[in-house]
Each structure stands twice: as structure tokens, then as C-alpha cells.
C-alpha positions in Angstrom: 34.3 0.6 28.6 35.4 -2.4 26.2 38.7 -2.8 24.7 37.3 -1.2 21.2 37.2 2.2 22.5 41.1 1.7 23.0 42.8 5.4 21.5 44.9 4.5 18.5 42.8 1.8 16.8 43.1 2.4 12.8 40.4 1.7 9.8 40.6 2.9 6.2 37.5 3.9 6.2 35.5 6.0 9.2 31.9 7.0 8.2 30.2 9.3 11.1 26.6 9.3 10.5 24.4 5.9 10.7 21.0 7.2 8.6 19.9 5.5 5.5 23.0 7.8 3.5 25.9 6.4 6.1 24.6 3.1 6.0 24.0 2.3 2.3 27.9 3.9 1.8 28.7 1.2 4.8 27.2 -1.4 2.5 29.0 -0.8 -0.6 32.3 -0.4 0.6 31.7 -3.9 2.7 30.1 -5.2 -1.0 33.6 -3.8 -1.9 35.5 -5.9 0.4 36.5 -2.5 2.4 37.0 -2.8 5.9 34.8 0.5 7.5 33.1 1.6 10.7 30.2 3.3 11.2 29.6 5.1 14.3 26.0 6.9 14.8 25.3 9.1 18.0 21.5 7.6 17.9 20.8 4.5 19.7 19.3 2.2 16.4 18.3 3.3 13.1 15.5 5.4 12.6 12.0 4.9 14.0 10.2 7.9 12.0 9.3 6.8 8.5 11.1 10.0 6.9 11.7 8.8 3.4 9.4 6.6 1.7 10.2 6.3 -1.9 13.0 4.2 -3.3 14.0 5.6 -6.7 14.7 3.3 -9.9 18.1 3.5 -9.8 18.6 3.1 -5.8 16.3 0.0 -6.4 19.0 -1.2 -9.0 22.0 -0.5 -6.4 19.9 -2.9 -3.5 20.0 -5.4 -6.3 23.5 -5.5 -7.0 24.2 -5.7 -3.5 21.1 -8.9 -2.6 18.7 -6.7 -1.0 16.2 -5.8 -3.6 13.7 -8.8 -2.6 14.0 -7.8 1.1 13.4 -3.7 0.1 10.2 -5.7 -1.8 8.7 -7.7 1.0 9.3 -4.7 3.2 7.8 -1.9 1.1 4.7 -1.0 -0.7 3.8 -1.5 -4.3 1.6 1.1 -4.4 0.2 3.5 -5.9 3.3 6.1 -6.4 0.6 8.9 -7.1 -0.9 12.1 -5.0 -4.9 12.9 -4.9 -6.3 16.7 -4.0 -9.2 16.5 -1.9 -11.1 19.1 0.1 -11.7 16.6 3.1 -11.1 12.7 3.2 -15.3 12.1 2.7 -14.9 13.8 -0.8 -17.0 11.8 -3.3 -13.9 12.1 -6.0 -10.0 11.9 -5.2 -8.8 14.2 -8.2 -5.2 12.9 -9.2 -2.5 15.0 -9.5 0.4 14.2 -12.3 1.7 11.1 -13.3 0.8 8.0 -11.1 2.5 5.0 -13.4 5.8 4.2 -13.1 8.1 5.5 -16.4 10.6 3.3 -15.4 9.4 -0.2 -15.0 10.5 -0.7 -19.2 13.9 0.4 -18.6 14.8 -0.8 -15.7 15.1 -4.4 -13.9 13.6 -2.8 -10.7 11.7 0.2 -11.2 10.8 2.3 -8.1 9.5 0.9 -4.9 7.5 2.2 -1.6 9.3 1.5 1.1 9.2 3.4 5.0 12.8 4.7 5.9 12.8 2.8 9.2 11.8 -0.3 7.4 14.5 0.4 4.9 17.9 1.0 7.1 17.7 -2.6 8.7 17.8 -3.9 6.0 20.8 -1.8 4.8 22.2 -2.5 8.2 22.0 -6.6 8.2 23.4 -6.7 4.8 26.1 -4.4 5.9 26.9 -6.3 8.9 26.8 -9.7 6.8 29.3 -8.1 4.5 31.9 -7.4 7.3 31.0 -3.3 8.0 31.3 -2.5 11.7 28.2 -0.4 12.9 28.7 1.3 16.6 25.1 2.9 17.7 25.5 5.1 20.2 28.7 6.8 19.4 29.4 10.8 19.1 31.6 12.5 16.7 33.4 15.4 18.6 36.2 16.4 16.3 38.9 15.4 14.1 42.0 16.7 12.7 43.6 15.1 9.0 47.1 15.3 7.5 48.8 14.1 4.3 48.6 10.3 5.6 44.9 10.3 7.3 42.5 11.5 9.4 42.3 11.0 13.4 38.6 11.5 14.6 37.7 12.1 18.3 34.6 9.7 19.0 32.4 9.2 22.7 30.0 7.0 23.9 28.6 6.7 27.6 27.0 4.3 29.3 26.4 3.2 33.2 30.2 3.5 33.8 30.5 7.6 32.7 31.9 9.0 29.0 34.7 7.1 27.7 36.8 9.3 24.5 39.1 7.7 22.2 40.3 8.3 18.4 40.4 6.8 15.8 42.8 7.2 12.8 41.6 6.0 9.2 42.6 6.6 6.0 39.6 8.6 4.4 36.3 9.9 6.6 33.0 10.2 5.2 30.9 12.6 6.7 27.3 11.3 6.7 26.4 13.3 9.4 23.1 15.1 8.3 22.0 19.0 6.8 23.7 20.4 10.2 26.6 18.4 9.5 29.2 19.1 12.6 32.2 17.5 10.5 31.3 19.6 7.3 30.8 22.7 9.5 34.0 21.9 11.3 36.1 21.9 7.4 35.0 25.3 7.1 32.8 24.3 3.9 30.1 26.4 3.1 27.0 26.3 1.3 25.2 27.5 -1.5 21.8 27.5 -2.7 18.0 29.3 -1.6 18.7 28.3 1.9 15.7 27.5 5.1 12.7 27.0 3.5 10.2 26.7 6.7 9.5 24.3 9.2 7.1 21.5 9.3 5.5 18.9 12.0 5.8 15.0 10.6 3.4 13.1 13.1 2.8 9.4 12.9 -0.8 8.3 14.6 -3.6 5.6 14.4 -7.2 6.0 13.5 -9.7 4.2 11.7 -9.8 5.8 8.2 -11.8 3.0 6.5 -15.2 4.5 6.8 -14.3 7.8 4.9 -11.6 6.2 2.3 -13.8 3.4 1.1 -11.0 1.5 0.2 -9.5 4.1 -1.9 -5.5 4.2 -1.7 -3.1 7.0 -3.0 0.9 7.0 -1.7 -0.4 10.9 -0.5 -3.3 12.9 -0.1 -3.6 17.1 -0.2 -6.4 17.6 2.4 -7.5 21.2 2.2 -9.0 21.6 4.8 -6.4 20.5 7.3 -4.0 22.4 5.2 -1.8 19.3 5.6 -0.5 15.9 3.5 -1.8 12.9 4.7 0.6 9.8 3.7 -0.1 6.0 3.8 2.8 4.3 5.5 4.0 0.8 6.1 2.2 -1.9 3.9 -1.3 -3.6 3.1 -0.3 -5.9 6.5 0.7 -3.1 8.4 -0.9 0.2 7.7 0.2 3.2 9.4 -0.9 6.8 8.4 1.4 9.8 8.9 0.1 13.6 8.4 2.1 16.6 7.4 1.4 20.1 8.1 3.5 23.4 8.3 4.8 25.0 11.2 3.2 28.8 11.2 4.5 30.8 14.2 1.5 30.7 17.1 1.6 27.3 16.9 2.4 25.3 20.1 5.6 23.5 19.2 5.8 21.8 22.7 6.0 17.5 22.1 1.9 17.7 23.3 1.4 20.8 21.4 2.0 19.2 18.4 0.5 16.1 19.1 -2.7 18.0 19.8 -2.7 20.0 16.5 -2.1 16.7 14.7 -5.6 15.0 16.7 -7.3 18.3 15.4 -6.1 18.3 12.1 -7.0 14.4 11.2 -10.4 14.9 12.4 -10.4 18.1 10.0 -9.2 16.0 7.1 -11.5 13.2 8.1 -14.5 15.4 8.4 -15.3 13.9 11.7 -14.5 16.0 14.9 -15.4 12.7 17.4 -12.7 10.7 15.5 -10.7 9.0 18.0 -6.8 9.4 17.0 -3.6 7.9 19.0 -0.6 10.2 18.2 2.8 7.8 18.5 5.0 10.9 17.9 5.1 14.0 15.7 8.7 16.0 15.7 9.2 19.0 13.8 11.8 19.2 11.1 12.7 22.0 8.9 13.1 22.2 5.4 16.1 23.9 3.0 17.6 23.6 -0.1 21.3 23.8 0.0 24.2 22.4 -2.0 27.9 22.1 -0.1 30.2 24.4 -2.1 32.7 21.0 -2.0 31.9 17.6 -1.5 35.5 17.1 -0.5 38.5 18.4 2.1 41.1 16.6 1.6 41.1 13.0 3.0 37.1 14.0 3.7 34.3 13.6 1.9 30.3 14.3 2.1 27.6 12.6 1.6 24.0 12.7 1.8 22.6 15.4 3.5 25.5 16.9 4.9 26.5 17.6 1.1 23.0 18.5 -0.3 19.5 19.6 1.4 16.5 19.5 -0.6 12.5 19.5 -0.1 10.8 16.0 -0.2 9.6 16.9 -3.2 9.9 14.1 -5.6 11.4 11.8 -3.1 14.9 12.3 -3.8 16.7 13.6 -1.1 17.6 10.3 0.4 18.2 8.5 -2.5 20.3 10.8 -4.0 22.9 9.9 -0.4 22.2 6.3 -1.6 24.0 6.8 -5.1 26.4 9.4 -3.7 27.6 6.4 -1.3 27.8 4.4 -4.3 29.8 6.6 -6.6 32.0 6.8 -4.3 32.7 3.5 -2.6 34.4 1.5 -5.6 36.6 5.0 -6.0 37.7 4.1 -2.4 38.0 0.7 -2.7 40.6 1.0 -5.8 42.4 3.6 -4.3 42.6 2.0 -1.0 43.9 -1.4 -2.8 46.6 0.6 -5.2 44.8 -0.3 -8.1 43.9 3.4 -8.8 45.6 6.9 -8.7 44.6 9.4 -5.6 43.4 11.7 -8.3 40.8 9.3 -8.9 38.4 10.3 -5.6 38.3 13.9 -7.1 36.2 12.8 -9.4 33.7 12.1 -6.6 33.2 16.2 -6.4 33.4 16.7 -9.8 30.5 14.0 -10.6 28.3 14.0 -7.7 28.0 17.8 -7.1 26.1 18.8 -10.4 23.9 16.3 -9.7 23.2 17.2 -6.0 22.6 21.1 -8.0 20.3 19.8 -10.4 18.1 17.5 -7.9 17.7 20.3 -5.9 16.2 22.6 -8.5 13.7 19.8 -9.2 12.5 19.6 -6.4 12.3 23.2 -6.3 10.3 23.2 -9.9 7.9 20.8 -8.3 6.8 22.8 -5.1 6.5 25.8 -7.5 4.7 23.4 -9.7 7.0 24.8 -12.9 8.6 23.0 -15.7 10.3 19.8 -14.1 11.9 17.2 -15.8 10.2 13.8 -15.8 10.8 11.2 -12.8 12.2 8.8 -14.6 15.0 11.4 -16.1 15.9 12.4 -12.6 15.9 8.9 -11.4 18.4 7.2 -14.2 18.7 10.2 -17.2 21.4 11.8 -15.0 25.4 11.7 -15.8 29.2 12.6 -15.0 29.8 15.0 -18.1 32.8 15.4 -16.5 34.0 12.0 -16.9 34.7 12.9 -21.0 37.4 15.1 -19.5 39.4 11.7 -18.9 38.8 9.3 -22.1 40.0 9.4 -25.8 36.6 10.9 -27.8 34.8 8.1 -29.7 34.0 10.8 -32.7 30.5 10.4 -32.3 27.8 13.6 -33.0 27.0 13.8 -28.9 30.7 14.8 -28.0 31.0 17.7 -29.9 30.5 20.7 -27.6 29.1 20.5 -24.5 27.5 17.7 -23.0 24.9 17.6 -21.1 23.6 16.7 -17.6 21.0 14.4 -18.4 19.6 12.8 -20.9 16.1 11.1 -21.4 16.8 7.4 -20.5 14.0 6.3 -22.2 16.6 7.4 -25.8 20.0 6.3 -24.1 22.9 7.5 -26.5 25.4 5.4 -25.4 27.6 8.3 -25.0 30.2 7.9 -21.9 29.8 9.4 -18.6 26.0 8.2 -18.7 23.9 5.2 -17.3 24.4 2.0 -19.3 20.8 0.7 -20.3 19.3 -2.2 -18.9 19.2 -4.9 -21.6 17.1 -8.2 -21.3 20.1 -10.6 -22.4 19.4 -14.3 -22.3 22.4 -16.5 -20.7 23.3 -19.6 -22.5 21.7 -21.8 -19.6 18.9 -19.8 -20.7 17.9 -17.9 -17.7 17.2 -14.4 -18.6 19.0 -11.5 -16.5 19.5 -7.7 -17.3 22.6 -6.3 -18.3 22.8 -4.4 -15.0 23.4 -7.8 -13.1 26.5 -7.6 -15.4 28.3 -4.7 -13.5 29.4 -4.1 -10.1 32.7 -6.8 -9.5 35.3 -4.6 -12.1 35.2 -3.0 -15.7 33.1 -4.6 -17.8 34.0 -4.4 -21.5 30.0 -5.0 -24.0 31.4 -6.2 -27.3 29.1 -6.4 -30.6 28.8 -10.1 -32.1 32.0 -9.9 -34.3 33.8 -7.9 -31.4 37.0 -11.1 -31.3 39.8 -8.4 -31.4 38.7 -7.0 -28.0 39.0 -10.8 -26.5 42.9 -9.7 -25.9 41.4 -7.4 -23.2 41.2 -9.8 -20.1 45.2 -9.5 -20.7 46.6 -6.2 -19.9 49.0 -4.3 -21.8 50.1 -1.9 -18.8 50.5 -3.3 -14.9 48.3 -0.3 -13.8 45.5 -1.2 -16.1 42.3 -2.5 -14.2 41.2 -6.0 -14.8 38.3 -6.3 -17.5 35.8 -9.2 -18.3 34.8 -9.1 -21.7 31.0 -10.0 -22.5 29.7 -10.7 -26.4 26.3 -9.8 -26.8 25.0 -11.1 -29.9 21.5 -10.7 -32.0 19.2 -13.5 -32.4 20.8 -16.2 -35.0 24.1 -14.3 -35.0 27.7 -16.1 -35.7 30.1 -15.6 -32.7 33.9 -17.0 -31.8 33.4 -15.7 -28.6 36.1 -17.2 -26.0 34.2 -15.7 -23.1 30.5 -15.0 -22.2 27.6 -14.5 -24.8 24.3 -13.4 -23.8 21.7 -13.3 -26.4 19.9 -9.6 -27.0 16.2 -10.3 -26.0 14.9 -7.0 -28.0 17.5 -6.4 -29.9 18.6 -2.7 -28.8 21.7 -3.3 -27.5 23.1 -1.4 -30.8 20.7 1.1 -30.2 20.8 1.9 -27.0 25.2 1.8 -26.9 25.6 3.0 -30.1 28.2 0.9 -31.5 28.2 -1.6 -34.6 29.5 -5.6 -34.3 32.8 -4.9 -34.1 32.6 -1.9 -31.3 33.0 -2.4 -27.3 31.7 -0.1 -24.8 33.4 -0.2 -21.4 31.6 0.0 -18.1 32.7 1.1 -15.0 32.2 -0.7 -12.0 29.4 1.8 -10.8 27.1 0.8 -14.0 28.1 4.1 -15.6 29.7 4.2 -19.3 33.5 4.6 -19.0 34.0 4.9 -22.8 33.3 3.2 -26.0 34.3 2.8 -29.4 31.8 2.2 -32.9 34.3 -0.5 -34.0 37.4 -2.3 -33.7 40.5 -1.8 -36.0 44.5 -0.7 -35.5 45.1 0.2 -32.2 41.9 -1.0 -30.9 43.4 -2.7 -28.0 45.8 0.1 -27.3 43.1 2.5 -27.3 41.1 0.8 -24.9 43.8 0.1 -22.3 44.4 4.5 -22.3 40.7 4.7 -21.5 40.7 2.5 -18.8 44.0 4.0 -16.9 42.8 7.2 -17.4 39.5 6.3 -15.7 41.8 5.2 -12.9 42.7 8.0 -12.9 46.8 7.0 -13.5 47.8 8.5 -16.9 46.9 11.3 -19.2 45.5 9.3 -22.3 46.5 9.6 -26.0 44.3 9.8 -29.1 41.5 7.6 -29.8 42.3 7.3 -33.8 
């Protein structure tokens, strides 16, 4: 065994689980400059297409980290949409719901087809390129933690027998999927409807031309064949993947399946001589469960093994994406001393409401019930919470409670939610959005007469996080800017942060609103610096006014 599975090795950062959740977390902490390995008990990433969409706001993470034109070039354009047929020869496709895109207007990205095993290499390079250690072929079989760490228990075996070794790191992330050993092994349960049934997922090859006619949908209800058919891969490499429920009396066996897939496409193509290759069909199950924490100490979840939903909607794996991404620039501060331990509890206290409200989506969508729109579950979500931690601005959204989401297409401004995407214009005169702005640090907005909050890129406490300060000014506006000005292409940044000239919003480095104030004036600066130690989570923080 080489010298890496030496006992006693040390990494701040251990993820178990190498799926699209456990990579994309790999990714941002490596993004983040945060030294992590990733060990996976499977041989490679995944070769079953699982997941296919890639939400708005994932789309807007792969950006920030250089991988959105390689999710593009991979993926699908389209269309996004489901059609309800009684068999595949149907004369008319009848559309179900909403096949545009609500976000493409309010978001640099918008949503993106794109096969989960085409998806995870491209996670994994960047990773890699970043400086995250991946180890396929690696088992998680225990760990203990203390106040200083955690020391996982982790096997691999090859030609030469099983070699174990530990490793000790400073915070694990369990990745590990909806059976989750390590979240199973802290004793944290689980709440929520529970097993929902259990369904075949079979990927074959036949020659559907003759009955589609050229007609494309991302999904097709056949019912006849009682079963979803899916087009996978892209226009130069189609593959076609059916779906069908798991009744008892049906032969689960690998053949079994593979011959109730043959039947069922022939069903669905209303052609019973079709010929039809079968590359694999596994059976999975279905639930809809939220962990009762997402953290144990120095352990946290992510991805399925902290919330289990239907595919529904297409949000299961994207909500791991943005749970990885909440979490890594936590774990990067804390890790560097720039933040307060307290800090990575608002990882729980953030990501868990929004693990409980994605779930009953997708739950209002098999039920076909009242469900909020796409685009509000994509980027309309928020951290409430997060209010709990910064001075109040004053403004009509804070008094009593706030709430989960809002519609993103009517941003408020108000902290603890998404900050919009703005076309600004650079003074080179390339155009980027105001997304592209956030990810390095805090990121203070500033109205075009915002010159008192140039003082911030000084800080007034040793604990207080660095912040870049960026004007963005109106078409034909006056500015003494000393730093950055980006003109406001639409002219909604106002609008859509709700603050005047003289006001400053501050960003975290996740892209959500850390707090804000309507305009400048005594104590301005003092004001600001509370906010941002308190979103480090270092000092209670004093009045606003």
C-alpha cells in the first residue's frame, strides 16, 4: 500500500462521500484555498445519469468557480419541459406546466440540462486543478471526534489485501448519501414522510426517430408503459433512459429488470418488434426526509445524507451543491482565524429550513398541489436567520417575521436574501453581472454619492473581515469614487437593494446579503464594521442608529 495510507496523516478538511454533493463541497473549499480530501468507496464518479437538471443558482456557483462553459458544452439546452402522451406514436405531445425558463432575466446563467455523470468530471478536474485531493476507492469505517478534531478510520484494497489507516482532520463532512453510515453513526435522526417506493432507472438504446418525428421534450409520461421516458446526454450524443415503479411481483433480479425495461419501451413506442439494448437499469428508492441536525460537533452533512427528496423538480442534487457552498467559505474563515467557531452554526441554522422547504416542493409537485414557482425555489430562497446577527436597517420587511422566500423576480434587498444579478458595465466597458462581483471576501455595493463608506477597505477592529468597496452609479451620474465603478445597465440597482445614493449594502462572500443600510450619516462606518464581525460571527453587535 503507498505511503498515503500511513495512520496519523492530518487534513482540515475530510469529506467522505465523492458524488456530485462531496465533490462540488471539494471544489469550493479548494476555490477557497482549503486544503481537503475526498475519499469515495466507488471506483470513479458516477456512470448512471441520476440527476439531470442544473438549477439557476447551481449554474451561478459553476460560474464563480470557471466551470459554467464546460457544464454548457456538456449539457443540453433543451427543452426543460414534460409532455403526457398515451404512447410515443401519439399524433399530439400535450405539455404539462411551464416549459420556459423564469430565470434566464434574472440571472447570468439560468438553468442548464446537464447528465450527472457528465457533470461530476467536470467538478472533479476543477477540483483537482484547485489543489482538492480525490481518493476513489476508499471506505469510510468509523470515526471518533473530540474538542480538537475528528479521527476517521478509512480502507482501500487492492491486489496486495485491505490496508486501514486514519486520518485526523479538523472538521468532517459527511457526503455520504440518504443511508449515510457517518450520520447514522452520530446518532442523528430524521424527520419527515419517510420511504416513498421504489423505482427501476434503466439506461438503453433504440431507434426512437420513427415514432418522435423529431419532437424533443426533457421528459415524456407514457401511459401506457406506466413509466417516464427521459432524453439524456446531448443533440451529439443522445441517450434515452426510462423510468418506471417498482410494484412487488416484479422480477428485481439485474435481467429481470432489464427485461421489463425491453417490454416497457416497446409499450411506450407502440411497437412490440422494437429492438432495444439495455446498458443497465438499477433500482433505487425514493423518500423524503430531512436530518433533524445538519451538525455534531466538528461534523457536518451535506447533500443527501442531510436531506432526501423525490426528483421532483430537480432539486435534490442541487440543493448538496449550494449546501457545499454555504458552507465552504464558513470553513475557510474559521479554519484561517478570520472568523469565530460560532460562525459554522449558522450552517444548521441556514441550510436546514431550506432542505424542509425543498422537500415539501417536491412533495406539492407529485401531488400536483399548490407549489411555488421554479424560479422562487431556485434563487427566491434565504437565511431568515441571518437577521438574528446584524443591526436592523429600519426598513418595512424587518418588522416581524421574515420570511423563507421571497419572489426573486421583486428582490427586496432585505439581508439574509440573494443579491440580484445586475448588468453593470466596467469602465473598460465590458459588461459583467453583479454576481461575478462576489465570491473572493465581503463585498460592500455603494449608491453613486456612497464616498463616506470609501473608509471601509480600512478596518476599524483587527477581527473585522476585509471588504472591497464597489460604486455603482446611474447613467450620467457624478462619482468621487476612489475604487471601482460600474455603470447600472437598467438602472435597478436602487430597486432591487433598496437603498438611496448614499446607502451600501454588504455582501457576503456566498452572494447572499449580509446587511445594508438606506444611507450614510454619523456612525455610518461604525455601523458597518458591527455588521460585518457579527456576521463572523465574533461580537454581539450594537444599534444600527
Amino acid at each position: 500500500m503507498a505511503d498515503r495510507h500511513s495512520t496519523g496523516r492530518r487534513v482540515p478538511v475530510l469529506i467522505v462521500g465523492g458524488s456530485l454533493s462531496g465533490l462540488s463541497a471539494a471544489l469550493f473549499l479548494a476555490a477557497k484555498g482549503v486544503e481537503c480530501l475526498l475519499v469515495e468507496q466507488r471506483p470513479g464518479t458516477s456512470v448512471h445519469p441520476r440527476a439531470r437538471l442544473v438549477t439557476a443558482r447551481s449554474m451561478e456557483l459553476f460560474r464563480s468557480v470557471g466551470i459554467e462553459s464546460g457544464v454548457r458544452a456538456a449539457g443540453d439546452p433543451g427543452p426543460i419541459g414534460f409532455v403526457v402522451v398515451d404512447t410515443l406514436a401519439d399524433e399530439h405531445y400535450v405539455p404539462t406546466g411551464n416549459h420556459h425558463d423564469e430565470t434566464l432575466d434574472i440571472s447570468p446563467t439560468g438553468m442548464r440540462l446537464c447528465d450527472q455523470q457528465q457533470l461530476e468530471p467536470l467538478v472533479l478536474e476543477r477540483a483537482r486543478e484547485l489543489g482538492a485531493e480525490v481518493s476513489f476507492g476508499t471506505r469510510f469505517e468509523g470515526l471518533t471526534q473530540d474538542a480538537d478534531g475528528v479521527t476517521a478510520t478509512l480502507s482501500e484494497t487492492d491486489g496486495d489485501g485491505t490496508a486501514t489507516w486514519t486520518v485526523r482532520c479538523d472538521y468532517l463532512l459527511a457526503a455520504d448519501g440518504i443511508r449515510s453510515p457517518v450520520r447514522e453513526a452520530l446518532g442523528i435522526g430524521r424527520h419527515g414522510p419517510g420511504p416513498l417506493g421504489r423505482s427501476v432507472s434503466a439506461i438503453f438504446d433504440a431507434d426512437l426517430e420513427p415514432v418522435l418525428k423529431g419532437r424533443r421534450a426533457m421528459a415524456v409520461i407514457v401511459k401506457q408503459a406506466g413509466a417516464f421516458l427521459f432524453a439524456r446526454g446531448n443533440s451529439e450524443s443522445r441517450m434515452w433512459q426510462l423510468g418506471f415503479p417498482l410494484f412487488d411481483g416484479i422480477d428485481a433480479s439485474p435481467e429481470g429488470l432489464r427485461e421489463r425495461t425491453r417490454e416497457l419501451v416497446r409499450v411506450a413506442a407502440a411497437d412490440p418488434g422494437l429492438d432495444v439494448t439495455v446498458h443497465s437499469a438499477m433500482a433505487w428508492e425514493s423518500a423524503a426526509l430531512v436530518a433533524d441536525r445538519f451538525r455534531s460537533g466538528r461534523v457536518f452533512l451535506v447533500g443527501d445524507s442531510a436531506h432526501a427528496m423525490p426528483p421532483a423538480g430537480g432539486f435534490g442534487g442541487n440543493t448538496g451543491v449550494q449546501d457545499g457552498h454555504n458552507l465552504a467559505w464558513k470553513l475557510a474563515a474559521v479554519l484561517s482565524g478570520a472568523a469565530g467557531e460560532s460562525l459554522l452554526d449558522t450552517y444548521d441554522a441556514e441550510r436546514r429550513p431550506v432542505a424542509d422547504f425543498t422537500v415539501e416542493e417536491t412533495l406539492a409537485r407529485i401531488g400536483q398541489s399548490s407549489a411555488e414557482s421554479r424560479a422562487t425555489v431556485q434563487l427566491g430562497y434565504g437565511y431568515p436567520s441571518l437577521l438574528a446577527t446584524v443591526p436592523p436597517d429600519g426598513s418595512a420587511e424587518e418588522s416581524g417575521e421574515a420570511a423563507l422566500t421571497q419572489d426573486p423576480h421583486r428582490p427586496t434587498g432585505r439581508p439574509g436574501t440573494r443579491a440580484a444579478h445586475l448588468v453593470l458595465e466596467c469602465e473598460d466597458g465590458r459588461r459583467i453581472s453583479a454576481l461575478d462581483l462576489f465570491g473572493e471576501g465581503f463585498v460592500l455595493l455603494t449608491g453613486a454619492q456612497g464616498d463616506a463608506w470609501d473608509s471601509a477597505r480600512v478596518p476599524l477592529d483587527a477581527r473585522e473581515p476585509g471588504v472591497s468597496v464597489h460604486r455603482i452609479v446611474g447613467p450620467g451620474a457624478r462619482t468621487t469614487a476612489k475604487g471601482p465603478v460600474y455603470l447600472d445597465v437598467d438602472g435597478t440597482f436602487a430597486s432591487s437593494y433598496a437603498i438611496g445614493p448614499r446607502g451600501a449594502v454588504l455582501v457576503r462572500p456566498d452572494g447572499f446579503i449580509g446587511w445594508r443600510t438606506a444611507a450614510d450619516g454619523p456612525g455610518a462606518r461604525e455601523r458597518l464594521s458591527a455588521a460585518a464581525l457579527g456576521l463572523m460571527g465574533h461580537a454581539p453587535v450594537g444599534p444600527s442608529r
